[in-house]
Structure formats: C-alpha cells, structure tokens
Phi, psi and omega in degrees: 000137172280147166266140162198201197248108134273151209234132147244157180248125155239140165251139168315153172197042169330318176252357178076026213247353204263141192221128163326308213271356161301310216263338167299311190310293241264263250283334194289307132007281183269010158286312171299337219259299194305312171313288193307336190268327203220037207356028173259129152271115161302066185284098201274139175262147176212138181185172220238056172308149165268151189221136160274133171247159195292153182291336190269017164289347194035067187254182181239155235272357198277295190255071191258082180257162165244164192219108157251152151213127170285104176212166202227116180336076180299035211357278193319339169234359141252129168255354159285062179337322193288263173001292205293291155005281205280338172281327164297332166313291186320327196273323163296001172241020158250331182286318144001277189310306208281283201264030163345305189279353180221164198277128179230146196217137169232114194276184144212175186208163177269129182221179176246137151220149192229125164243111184255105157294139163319141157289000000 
C-alpha cells in the first residue's frame, strides 16, 4: 500500500437544474484539455449523493442533491503531488467559472491505496 491524496469536489445542485452526464461531459473535457498540457490525467469518480444543507444556504429543501466528484492519486502513474495538485486545481477553477451560481467545496485526505494494474 501507497500513502497518497484523495481529492473530493462537491457542487451544489440544490435545484436540480445541474445534470450528471453535464458535469460528466464538461470534467471529461477539461481533463482531456489538462492532459494535453501537463501529461497528468484526472480519472474522476462522479455521482449525485443526496445532502443535507444548513437553512442559511437556503436551498430548496424538496431536491437537496449534490454532483461529487471523486479522485484519487496513483503514484505509479503521477508521481507528483504537486503536479497531479496543481491540474486539479485548473479544472476546480473551471468548473467554478461554469457553474458561478452555485458552492463548491473541495476537501482532501491522506488515504493508503493498493493499485492492481492489468496484465
């Protein structure tokens, strides 16, 4: 087992107006766009946990879903925190840009990962 980073992103979607295969597209995009600039791929997990939020977010309280996305470092194929770091950055301060109206919190941890590659 490796010490590495996991990264999660959450966005609001409070109104539902936010669509997985949107946020799917558009993260496949700036991944692809980051790849071409920086040999780092961002492989993301993405999916729609439902979430409670505090009343002074005032969301409504009918749909209170979120759009995470989840990713996680590899060494063996980033070996650069930093690097890996700064390309998560680009795409959360694109996605940012995309999605202006609504709260994005990107947390991160220290995890153990065992990465088994194909033969």
């Amino acid at each position: 087992m490796e010490l590495t980073e996991k990264y999660v992103l959450l966005i609001t979607n409070t109104d539902n107006r936010i669509s997985l295969s949107a946020v799917s597209k558009l993260w496949n995009e700036l991944a692809n766009a980051e790849y071409q600039k920086s040999n780092v791929f961002l492989t993301a997990l993405i999916d729609t946990p439902s979430a409670v939020y505090a009343p002074s977010i005032q969301c409504a309280q009918s749909h209170p879903d979120c759009i995470r996305i989840t990713c996680t470092r590899v060494p063996s194929t980033c070996g650069s925190q930093s690097l890996y770091l700064s390309s998560l950055r680009y795409i959360f301060t694109e996605l940012k840009k995309h999605y202006s109206d609504t709260y994005i919190v990107m947390e991160s941890y220290k995890v153990d990962l065992s990465f088994f590659p194909p033969n």
